[in-house]
PDB file of N, H, CA, C and O in Angstrom:
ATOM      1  N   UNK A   1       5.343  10.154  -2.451  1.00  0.00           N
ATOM      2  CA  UNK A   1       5.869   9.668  -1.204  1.00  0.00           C
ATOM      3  C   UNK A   1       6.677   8.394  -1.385  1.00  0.00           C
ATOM      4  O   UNK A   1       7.642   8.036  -0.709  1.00  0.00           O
ATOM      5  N   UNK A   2       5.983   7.626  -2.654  1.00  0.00           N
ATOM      6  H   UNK A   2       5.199   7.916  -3.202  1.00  0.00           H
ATOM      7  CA  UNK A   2       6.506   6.210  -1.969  1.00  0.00           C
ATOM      8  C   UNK A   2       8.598   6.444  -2.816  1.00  0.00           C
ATOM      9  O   UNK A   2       9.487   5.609  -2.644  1.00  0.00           O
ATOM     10  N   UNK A   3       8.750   7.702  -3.584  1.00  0.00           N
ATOM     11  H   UNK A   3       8.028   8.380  -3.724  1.00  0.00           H
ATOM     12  CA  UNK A   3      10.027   7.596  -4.182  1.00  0.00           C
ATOM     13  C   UNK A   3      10.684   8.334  -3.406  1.00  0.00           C
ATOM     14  O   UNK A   3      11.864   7.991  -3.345  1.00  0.00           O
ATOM     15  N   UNK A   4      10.386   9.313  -2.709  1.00  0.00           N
ATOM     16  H   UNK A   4       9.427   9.592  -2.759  1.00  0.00           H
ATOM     17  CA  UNK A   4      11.367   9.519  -1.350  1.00  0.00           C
ATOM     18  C   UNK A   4      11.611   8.525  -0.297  1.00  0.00           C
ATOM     19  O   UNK A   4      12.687   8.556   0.301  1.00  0.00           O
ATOM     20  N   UNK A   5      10.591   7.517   0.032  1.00  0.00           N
ATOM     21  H   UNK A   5       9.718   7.491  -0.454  1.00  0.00           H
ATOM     22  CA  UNK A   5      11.068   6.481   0.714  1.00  0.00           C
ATOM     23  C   UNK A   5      11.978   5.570   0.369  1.00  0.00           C
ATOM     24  O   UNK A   5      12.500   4.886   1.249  1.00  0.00           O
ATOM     25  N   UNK A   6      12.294   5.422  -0.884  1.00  0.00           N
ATOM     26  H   UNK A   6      11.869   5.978  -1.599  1.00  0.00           H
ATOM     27  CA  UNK A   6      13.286   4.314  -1.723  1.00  0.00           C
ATOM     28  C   UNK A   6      14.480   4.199  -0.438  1.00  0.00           C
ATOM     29  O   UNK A   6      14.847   5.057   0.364  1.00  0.00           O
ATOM     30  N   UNK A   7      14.770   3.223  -0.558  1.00  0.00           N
ATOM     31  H   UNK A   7      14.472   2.526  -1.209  1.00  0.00           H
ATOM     32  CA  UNK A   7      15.798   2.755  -0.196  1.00  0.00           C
ATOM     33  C   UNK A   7      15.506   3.130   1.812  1.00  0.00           C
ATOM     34  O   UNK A   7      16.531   3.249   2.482  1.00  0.00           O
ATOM     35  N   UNK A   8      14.781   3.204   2.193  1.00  0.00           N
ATOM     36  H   UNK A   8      13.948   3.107   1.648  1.00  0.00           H
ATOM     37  CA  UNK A   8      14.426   3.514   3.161  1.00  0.00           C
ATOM     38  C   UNK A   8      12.700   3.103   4.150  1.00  0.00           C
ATOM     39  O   UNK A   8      12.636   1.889   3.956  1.00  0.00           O
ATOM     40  N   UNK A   9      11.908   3.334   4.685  1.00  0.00           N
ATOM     41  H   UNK A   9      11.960   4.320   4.842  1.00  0.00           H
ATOM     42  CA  UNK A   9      10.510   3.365   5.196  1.00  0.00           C
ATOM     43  C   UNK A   9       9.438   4.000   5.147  1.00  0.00           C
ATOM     44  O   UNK A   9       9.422   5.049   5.790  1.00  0.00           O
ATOM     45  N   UNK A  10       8.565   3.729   4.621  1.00  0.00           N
ATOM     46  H   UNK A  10       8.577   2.876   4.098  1.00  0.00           H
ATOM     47  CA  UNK A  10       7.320   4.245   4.551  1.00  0.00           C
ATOM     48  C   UNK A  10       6.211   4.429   5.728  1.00  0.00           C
ATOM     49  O   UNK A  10       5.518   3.414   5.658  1.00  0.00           O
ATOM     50  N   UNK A  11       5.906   4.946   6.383  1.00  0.00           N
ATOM     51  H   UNK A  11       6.469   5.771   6.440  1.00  0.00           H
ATOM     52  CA  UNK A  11       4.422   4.518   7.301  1.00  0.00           C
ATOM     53  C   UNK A  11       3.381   5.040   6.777  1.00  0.00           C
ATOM     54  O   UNK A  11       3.162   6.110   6.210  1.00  0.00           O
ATOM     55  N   UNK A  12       2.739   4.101   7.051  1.00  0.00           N
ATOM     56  H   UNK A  12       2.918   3.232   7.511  1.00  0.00           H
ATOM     57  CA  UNK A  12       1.073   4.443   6.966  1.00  0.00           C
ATOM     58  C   UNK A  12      -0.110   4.679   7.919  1.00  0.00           C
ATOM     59  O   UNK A  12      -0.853   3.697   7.954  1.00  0.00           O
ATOM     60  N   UNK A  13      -0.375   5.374   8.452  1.00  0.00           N
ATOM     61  H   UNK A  13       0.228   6.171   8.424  1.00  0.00           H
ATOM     62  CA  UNK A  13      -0.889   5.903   9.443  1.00  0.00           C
ATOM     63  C   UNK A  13      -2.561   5.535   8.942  1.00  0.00           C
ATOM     64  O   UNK A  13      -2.955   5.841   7.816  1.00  0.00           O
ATOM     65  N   UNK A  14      -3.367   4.902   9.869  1.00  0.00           N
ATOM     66  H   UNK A  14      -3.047   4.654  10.783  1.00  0.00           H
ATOM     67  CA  UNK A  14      -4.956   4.829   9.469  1.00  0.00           C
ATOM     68  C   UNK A  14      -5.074   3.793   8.126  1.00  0.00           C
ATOM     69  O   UNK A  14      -6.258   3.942   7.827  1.00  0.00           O
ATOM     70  N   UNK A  15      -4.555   2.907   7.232  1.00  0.00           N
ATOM     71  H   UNK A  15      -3.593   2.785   7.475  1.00  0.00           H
ATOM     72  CA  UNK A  15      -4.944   2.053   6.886  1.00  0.00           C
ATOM     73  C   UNK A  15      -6.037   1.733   6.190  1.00  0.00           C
ATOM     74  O   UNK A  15      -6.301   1.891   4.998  1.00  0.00           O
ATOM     75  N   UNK A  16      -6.599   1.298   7.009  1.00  0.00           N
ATOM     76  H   UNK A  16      -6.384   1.170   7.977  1.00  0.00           H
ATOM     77  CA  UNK A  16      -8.011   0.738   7.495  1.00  0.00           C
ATOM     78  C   UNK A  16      -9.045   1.969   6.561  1.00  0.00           C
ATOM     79  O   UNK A  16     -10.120   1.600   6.087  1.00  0.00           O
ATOM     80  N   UNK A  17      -8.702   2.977   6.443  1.00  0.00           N
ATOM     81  H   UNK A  17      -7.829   3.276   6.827  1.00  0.00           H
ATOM     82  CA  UNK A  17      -8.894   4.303   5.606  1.00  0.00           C
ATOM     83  C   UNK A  17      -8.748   4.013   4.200  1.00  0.00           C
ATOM     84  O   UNK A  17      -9.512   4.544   3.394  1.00  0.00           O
ATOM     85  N   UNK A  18      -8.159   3.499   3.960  1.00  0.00           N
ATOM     86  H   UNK A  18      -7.539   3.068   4.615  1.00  0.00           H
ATOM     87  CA  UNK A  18      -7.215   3.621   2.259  1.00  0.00           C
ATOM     88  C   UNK A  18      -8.474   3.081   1.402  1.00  0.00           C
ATOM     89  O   UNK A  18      -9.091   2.050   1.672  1.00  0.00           O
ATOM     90  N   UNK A  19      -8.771   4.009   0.252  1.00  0.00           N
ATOM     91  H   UNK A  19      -8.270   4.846   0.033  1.00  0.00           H
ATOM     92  CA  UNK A  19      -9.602   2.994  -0.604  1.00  0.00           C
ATOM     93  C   UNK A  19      -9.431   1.821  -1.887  1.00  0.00           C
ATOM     94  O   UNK A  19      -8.588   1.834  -2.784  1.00  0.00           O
ATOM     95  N   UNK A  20     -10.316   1.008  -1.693  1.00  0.00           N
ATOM     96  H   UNK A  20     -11.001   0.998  -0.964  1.00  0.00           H
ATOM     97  CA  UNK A  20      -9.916   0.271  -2.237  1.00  0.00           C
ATOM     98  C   UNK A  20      -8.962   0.014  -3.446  1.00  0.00           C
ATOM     99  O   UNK A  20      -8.142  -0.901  -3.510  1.00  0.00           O
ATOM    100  N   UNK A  21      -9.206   0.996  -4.425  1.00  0.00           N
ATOM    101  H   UNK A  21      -9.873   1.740  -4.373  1.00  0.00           H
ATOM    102  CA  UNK A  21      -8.652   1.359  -5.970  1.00  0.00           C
ATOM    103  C   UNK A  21      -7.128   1.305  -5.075  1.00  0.00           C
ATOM    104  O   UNK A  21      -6.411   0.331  -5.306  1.00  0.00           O
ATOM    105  N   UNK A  22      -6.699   2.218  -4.184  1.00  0.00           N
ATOM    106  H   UNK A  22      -7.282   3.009  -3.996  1.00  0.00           H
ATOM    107  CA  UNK A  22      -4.952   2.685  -3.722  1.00  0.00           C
ATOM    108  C   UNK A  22      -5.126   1.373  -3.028  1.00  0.00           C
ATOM    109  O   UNK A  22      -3.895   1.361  -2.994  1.00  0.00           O
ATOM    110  N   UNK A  23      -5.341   0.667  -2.658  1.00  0.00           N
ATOM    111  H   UNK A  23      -6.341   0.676  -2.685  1.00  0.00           H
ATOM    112  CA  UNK A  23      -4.674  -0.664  -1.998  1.00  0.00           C
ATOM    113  C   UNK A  23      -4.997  -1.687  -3.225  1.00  0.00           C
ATOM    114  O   UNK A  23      -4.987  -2.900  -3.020  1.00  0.00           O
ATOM    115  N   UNK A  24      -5.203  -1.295  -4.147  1.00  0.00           N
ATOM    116  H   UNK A  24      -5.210  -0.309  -4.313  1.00  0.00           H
ATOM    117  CA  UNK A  24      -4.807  -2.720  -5.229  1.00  0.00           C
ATOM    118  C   UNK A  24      -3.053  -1.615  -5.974  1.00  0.00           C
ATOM    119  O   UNK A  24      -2.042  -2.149  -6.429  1.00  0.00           O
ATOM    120  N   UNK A  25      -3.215  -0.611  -5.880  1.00  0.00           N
ATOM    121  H   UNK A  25      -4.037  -0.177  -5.511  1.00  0.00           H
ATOM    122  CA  UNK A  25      -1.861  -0.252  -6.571  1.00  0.00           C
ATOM    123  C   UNK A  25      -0.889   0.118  -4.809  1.00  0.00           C
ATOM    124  O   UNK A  25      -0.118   1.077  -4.833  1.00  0.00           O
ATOM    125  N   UNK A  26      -0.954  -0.269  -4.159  1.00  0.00           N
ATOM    126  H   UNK A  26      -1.581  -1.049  -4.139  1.00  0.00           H
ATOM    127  CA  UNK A  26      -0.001  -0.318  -2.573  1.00  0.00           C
ATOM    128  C   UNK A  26       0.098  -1.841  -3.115  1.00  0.00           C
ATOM    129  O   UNK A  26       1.261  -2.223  -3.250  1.00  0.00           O
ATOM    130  N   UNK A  27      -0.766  -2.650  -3.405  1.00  0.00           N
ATOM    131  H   UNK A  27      -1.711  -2.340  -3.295  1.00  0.00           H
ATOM    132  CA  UNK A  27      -0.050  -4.299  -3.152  1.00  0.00           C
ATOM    133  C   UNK A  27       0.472  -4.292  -4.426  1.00  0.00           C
ATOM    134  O   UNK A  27       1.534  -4.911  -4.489  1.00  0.00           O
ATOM    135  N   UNK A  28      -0.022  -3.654  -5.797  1.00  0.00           N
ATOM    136  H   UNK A  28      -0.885  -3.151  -5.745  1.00  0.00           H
ATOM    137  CA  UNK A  28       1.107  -4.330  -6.493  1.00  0.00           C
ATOM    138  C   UNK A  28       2.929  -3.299  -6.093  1.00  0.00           C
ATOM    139  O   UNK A  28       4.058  -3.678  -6.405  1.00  0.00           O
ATOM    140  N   UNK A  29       2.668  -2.442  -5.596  1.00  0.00           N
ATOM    141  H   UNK A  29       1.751  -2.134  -5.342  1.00  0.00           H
ATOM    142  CA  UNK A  29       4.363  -1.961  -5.540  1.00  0.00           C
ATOM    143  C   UNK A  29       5.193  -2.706  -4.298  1.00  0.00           C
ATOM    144  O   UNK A  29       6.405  -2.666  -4.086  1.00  0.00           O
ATOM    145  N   UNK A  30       4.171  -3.386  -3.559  1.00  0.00           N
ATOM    146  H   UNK A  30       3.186  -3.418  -3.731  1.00  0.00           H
ATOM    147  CA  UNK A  30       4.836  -4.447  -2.365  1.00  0.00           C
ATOM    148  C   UNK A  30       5.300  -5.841  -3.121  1.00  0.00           C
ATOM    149  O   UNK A  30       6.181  -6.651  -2.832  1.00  0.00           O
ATOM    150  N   UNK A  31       4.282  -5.786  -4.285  1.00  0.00           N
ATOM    151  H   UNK A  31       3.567  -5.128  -4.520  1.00  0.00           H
ATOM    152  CA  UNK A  31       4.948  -7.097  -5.032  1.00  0.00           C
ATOM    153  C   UNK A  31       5.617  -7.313  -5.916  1.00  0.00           C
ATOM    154  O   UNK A  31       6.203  -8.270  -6.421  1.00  0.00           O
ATOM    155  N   UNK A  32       5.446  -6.086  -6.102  1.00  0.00           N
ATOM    156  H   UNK A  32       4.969  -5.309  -5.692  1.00  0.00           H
ATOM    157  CA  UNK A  32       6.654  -5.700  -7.666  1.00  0.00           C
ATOM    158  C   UNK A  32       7.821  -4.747  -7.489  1.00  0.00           C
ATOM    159  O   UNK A  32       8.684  -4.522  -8.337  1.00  0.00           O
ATOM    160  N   UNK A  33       7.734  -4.216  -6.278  1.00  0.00           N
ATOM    161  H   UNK A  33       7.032  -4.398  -5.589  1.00  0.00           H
ATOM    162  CA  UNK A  33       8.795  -3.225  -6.497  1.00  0.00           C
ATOM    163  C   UNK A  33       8.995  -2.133  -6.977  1.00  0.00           C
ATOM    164  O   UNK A  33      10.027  -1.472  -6.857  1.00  0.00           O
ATOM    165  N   UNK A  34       7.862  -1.799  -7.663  1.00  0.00           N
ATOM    166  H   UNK A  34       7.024  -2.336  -7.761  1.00  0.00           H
ATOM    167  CA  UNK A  34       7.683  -0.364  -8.609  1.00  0.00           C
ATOM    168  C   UNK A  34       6.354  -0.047  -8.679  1.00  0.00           C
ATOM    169  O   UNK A  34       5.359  -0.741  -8.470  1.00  0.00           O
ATOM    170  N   UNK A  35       6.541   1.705  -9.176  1.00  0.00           N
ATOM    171  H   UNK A  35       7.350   2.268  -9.346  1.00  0.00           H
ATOM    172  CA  UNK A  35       4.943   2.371  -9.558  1.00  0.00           C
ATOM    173  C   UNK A  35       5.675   2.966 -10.307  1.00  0.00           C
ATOM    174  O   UNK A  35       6.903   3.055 -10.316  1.00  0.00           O
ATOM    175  N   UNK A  36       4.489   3.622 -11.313  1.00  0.00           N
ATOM    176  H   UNK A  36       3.492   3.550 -11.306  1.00  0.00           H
ATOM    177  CA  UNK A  36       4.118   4.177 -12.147  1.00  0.00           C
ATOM    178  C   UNK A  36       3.779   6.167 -11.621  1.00  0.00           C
ATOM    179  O   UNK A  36       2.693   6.740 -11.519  1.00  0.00           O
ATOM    180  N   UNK A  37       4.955   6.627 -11.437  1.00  0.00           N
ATOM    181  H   UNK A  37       5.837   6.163 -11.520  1.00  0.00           H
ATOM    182  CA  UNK A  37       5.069   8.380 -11.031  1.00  0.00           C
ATOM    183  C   UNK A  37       3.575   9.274 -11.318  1.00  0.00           C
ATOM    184  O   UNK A  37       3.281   9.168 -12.509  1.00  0.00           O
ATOM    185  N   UNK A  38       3.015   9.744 -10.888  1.00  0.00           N
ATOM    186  H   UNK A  38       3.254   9.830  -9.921  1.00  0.00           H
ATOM    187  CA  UNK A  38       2.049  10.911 -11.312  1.00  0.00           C
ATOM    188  C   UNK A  38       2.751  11.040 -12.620  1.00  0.00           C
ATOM    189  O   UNK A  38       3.969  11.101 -12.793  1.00  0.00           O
ATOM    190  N   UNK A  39       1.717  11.078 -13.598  1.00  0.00           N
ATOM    191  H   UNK A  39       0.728  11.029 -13.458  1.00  0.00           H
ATOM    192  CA  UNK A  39       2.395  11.826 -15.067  1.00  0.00           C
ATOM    193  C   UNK A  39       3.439  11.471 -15.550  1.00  0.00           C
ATOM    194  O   UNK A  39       3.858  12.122 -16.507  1.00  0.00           O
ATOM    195  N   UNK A  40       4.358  10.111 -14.970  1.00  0.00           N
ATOM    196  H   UNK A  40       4.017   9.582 -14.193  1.00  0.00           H
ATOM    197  CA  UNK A  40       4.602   9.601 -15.621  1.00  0.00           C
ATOM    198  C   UNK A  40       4.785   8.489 -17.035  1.00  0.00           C
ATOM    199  O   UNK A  40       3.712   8.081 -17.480  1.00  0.00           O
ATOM    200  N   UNK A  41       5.647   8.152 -17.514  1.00  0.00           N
ATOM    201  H   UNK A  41       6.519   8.483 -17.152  1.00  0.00           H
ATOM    202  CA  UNK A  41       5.278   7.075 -18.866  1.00  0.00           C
ATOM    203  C   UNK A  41       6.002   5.531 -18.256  1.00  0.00           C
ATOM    204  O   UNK A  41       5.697   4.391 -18.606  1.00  0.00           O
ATOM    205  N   UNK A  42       6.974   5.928 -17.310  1.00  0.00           N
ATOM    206  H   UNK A  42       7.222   6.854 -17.026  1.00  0.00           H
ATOM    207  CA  UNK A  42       8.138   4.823 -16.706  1.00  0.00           C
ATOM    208  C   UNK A  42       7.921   4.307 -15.723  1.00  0.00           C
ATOM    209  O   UNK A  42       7.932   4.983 -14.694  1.00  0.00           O
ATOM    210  N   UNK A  43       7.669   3.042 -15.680  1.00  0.00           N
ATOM    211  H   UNK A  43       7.661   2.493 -16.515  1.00  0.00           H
ATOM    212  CA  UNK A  43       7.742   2.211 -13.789  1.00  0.00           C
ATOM    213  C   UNK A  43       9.059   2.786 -13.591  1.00  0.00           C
ATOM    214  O   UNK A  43       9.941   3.081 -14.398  1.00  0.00           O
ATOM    215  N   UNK A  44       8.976   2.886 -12.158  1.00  0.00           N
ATOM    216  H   UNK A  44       8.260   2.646 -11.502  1.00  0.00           H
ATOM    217  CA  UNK A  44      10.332   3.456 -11.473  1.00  0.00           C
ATOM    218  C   UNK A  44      10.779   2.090 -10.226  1.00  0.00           C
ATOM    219  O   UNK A  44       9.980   1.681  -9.383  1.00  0.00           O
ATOM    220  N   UNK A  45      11.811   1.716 -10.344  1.00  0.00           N
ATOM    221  H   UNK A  45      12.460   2.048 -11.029  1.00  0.00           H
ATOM    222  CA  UNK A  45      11.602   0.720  -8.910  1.00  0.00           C
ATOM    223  C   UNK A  45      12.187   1.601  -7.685  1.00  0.00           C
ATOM    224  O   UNK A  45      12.858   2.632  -7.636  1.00  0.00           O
ATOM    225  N   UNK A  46      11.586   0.665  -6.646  1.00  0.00           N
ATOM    226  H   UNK A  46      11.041  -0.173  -6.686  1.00  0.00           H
ATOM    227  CA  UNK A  46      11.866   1.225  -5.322  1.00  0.00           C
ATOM    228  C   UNK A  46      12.084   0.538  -4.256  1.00  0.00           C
ATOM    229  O   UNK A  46      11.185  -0.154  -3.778  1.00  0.00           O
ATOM    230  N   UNK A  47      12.888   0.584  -3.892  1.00  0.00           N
ATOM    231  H   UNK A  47      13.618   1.145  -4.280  1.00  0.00           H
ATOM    232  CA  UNK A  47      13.638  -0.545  -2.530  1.00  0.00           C
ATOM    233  C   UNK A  47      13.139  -0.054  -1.359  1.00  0.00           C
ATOM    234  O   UNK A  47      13.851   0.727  -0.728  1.00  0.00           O
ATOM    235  N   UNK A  48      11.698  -0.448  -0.794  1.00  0.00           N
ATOM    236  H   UNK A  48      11.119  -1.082  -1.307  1.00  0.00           H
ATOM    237  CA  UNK A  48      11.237   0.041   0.480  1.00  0.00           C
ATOM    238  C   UNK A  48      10.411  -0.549   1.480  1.00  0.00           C
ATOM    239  O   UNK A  48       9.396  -1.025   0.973  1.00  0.00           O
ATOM    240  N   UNK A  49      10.483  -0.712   2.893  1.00  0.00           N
ATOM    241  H   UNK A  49      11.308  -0.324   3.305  1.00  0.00           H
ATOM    242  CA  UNK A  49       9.647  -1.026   3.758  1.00  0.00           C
ATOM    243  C   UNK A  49       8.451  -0.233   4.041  1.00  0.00           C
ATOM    244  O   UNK A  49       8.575   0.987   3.941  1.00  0.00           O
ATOM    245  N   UNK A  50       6.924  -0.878   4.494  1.00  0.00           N
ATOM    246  H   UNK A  50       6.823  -1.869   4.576  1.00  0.00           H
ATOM    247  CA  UNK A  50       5.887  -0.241   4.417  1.00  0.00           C
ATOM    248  C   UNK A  50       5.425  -0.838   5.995  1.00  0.00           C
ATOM    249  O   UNK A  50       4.955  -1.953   6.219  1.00  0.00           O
ATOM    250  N   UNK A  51       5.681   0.149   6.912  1.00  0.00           N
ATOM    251  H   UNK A  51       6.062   1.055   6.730  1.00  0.00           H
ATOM    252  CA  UNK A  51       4.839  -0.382   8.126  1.00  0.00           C
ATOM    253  C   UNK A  51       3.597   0.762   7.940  1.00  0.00           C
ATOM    254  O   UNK A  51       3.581   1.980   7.761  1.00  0.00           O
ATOM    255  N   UNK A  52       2.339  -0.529   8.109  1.00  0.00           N
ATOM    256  H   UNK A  52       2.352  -1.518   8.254  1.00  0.00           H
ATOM    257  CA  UNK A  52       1.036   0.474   8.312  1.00  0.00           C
ATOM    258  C   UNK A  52       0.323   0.026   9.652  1.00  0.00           C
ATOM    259  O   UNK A  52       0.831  -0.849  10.352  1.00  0.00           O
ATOM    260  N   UNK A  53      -0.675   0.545   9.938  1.00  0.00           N
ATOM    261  H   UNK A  53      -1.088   1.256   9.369  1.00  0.00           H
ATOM    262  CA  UNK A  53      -0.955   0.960  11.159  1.00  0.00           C
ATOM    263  C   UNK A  53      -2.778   1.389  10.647  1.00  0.00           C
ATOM    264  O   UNK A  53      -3.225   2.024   9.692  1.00  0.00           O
ATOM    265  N   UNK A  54      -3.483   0.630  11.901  1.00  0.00           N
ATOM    266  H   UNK A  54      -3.119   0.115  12.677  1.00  0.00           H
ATOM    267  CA  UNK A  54      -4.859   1.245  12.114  1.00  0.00           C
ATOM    268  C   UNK A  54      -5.740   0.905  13.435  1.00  0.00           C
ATOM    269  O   UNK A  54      -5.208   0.133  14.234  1.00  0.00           O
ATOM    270  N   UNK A  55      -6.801   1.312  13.693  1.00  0.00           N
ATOM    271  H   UNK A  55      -7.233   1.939  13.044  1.00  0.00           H
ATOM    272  CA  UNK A  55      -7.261   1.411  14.609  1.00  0.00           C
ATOM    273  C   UNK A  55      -8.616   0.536  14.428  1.00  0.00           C
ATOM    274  O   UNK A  55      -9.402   0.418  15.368  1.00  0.00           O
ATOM    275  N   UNK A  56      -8.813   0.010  13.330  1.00  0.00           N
ATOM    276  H   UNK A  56      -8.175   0.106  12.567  1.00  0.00           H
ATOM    277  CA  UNK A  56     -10.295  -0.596  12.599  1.00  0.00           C
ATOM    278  C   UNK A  56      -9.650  -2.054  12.470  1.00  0.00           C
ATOM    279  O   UNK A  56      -8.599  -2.514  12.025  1.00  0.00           O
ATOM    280  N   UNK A  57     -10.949  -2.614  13.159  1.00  0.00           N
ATOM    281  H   UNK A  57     -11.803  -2.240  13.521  1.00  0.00           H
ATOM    282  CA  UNK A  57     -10.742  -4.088  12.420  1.00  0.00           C
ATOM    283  C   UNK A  57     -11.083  -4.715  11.147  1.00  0.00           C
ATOM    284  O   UNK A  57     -12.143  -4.764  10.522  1.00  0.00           O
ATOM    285  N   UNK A  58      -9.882  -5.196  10.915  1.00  0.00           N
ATOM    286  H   UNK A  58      -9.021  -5.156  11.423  1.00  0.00           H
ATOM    287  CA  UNK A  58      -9.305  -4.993   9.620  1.00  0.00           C
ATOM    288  C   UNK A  58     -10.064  -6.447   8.793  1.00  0.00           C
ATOM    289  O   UNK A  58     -10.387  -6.395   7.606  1.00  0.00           O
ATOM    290  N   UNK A  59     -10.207  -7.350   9.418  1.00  0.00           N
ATOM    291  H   UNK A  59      -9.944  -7.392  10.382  1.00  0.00           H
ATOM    292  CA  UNK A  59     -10.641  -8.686   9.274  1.00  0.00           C
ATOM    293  C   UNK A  59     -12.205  -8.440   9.024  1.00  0.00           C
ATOM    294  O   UNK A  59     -12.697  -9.079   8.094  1.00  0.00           O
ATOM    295  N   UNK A  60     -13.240  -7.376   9.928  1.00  0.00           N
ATOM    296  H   UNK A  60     -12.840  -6.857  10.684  1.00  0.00           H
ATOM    297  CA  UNK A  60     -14.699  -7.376   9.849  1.00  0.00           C
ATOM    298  C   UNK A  60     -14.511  -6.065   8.696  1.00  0.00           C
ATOM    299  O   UNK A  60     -15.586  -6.003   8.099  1.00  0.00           O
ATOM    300  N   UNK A  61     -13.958  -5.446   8.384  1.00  0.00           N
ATOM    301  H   UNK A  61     -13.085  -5.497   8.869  1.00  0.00           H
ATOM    302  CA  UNK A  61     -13.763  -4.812   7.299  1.00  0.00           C
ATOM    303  C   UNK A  61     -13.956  -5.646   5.595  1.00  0.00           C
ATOM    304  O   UNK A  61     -14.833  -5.516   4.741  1.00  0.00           O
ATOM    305  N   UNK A  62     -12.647  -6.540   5.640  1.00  0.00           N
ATOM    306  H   UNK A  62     -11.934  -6.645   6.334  1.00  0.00           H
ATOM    307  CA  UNK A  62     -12.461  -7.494   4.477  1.00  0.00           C
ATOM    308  C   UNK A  62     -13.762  -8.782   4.411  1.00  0.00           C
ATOM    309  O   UNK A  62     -13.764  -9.647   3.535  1.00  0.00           O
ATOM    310  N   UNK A  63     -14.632  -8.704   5.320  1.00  0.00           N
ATOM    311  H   UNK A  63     -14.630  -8.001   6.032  1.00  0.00           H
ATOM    312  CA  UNK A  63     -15.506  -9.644   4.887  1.00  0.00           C
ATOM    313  C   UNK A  63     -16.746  -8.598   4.656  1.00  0.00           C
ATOM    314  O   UNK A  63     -17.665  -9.002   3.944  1.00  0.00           O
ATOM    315  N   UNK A  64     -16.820  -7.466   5.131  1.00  0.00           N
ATOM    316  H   UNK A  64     -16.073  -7.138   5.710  1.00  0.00           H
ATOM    317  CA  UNK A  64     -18.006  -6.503   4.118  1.00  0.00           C
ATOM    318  C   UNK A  64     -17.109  -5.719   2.921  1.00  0.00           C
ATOM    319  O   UNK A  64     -17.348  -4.701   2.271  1.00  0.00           O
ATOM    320  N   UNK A  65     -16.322  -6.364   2.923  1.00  0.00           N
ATOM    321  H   UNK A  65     -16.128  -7.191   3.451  1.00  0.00           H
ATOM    322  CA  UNK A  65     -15.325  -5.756   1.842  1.00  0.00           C
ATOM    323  C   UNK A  65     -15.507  -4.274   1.200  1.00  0.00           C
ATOM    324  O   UNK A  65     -16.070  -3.644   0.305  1.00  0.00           O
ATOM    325  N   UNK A  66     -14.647  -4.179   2.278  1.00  0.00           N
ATOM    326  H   UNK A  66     -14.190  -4.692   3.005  1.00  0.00           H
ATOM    327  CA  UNK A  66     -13.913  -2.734   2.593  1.00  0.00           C
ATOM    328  C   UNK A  66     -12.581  -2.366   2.682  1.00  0.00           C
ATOM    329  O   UNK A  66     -11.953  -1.347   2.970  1.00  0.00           O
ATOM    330  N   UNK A  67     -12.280  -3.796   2.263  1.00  0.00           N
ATOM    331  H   UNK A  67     -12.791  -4.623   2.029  1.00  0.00           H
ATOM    332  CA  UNK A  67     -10.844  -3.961   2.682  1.00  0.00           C
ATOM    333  C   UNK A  67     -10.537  -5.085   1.932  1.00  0.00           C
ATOM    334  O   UNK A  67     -11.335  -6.014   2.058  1.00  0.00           O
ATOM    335  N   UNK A  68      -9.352  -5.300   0.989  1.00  0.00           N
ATOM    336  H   UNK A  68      -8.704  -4.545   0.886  1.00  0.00           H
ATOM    337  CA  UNK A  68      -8.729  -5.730   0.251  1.00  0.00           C
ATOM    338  C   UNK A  68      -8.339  -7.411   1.118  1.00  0.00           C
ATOM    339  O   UNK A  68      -7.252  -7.307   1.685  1.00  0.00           O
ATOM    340  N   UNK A  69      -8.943  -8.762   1.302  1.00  0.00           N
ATOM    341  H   UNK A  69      -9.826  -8.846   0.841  1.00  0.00           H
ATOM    342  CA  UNK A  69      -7.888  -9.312   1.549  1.00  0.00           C
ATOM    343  C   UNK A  69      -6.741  -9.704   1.704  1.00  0.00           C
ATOM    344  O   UNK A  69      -6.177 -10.095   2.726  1.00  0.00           O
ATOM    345  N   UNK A  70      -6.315  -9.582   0.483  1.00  0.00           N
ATOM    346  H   UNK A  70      -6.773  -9.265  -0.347  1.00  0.00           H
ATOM    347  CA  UNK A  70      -5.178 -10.228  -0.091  1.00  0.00           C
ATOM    348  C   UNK A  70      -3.732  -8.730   0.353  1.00  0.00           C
ATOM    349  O   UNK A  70      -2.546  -8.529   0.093  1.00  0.00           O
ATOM    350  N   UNK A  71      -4.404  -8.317   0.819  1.00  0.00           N
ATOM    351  H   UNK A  71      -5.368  -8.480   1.031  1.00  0.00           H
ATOM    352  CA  UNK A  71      -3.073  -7.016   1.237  1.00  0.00           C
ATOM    353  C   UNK A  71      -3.174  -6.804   2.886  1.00  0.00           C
ATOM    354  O   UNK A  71      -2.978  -5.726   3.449  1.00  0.00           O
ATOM    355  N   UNK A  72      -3.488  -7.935   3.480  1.00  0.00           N
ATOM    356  H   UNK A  72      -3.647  -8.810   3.023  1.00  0.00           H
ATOM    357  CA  UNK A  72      -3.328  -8.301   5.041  1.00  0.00           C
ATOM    358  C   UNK A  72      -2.031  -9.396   5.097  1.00  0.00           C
ATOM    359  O   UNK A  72      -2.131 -10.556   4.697  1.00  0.00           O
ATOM    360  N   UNK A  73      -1.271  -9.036   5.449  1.00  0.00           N
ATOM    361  H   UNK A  73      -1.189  -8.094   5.775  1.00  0.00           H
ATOM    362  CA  UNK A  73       0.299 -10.113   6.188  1.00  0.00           C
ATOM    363  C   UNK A  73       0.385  -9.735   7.383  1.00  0.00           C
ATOM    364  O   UNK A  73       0.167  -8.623   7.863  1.00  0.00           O
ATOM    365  N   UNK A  74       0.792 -10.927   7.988  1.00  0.00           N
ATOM    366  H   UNK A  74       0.969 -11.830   7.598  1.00  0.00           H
ATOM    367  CA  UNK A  74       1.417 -11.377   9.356  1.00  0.00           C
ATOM    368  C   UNK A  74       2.727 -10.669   9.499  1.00  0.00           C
ATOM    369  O   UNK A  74       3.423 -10.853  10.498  1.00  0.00           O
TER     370      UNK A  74
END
């Protein structure tokens, strides 16, 4: 998904869902710009916006840590 979005938007629907392991590799491609393809050997970069979206509070989540701090922005 996230290399068809290149150059374009991503959404994320439910969030608040994602486990932990995929939201440490979602923040590094927000901070780096690239992932690493299924079965691939090559970072690929990718020029993309990520609006996500949930219904869970996200804050009483990250203090029973369930939820990644450091991948909450304003």
């Amino acid at each position: 998904m996230i290399e068809l979005a290149d150059k374009g938007t991503l959404f994320l629907d439910e969030i608040g869902e994602m486990p932990l392991q995929l939201q440490a590799k979602l923040l590094h491609v927000l901070q780096e710009n690239e992932f690493l393809p299924l079965g691939g050997d090559k970072m690929k970069r990718v020029d993309i916006r990520i609006l996500a979206a949930t219904n869970r509070d996200l804050e009483d989540m990250v203090a029973q840590k369930q939820f990644r701090e450091d991948s909450i922005t304003d």
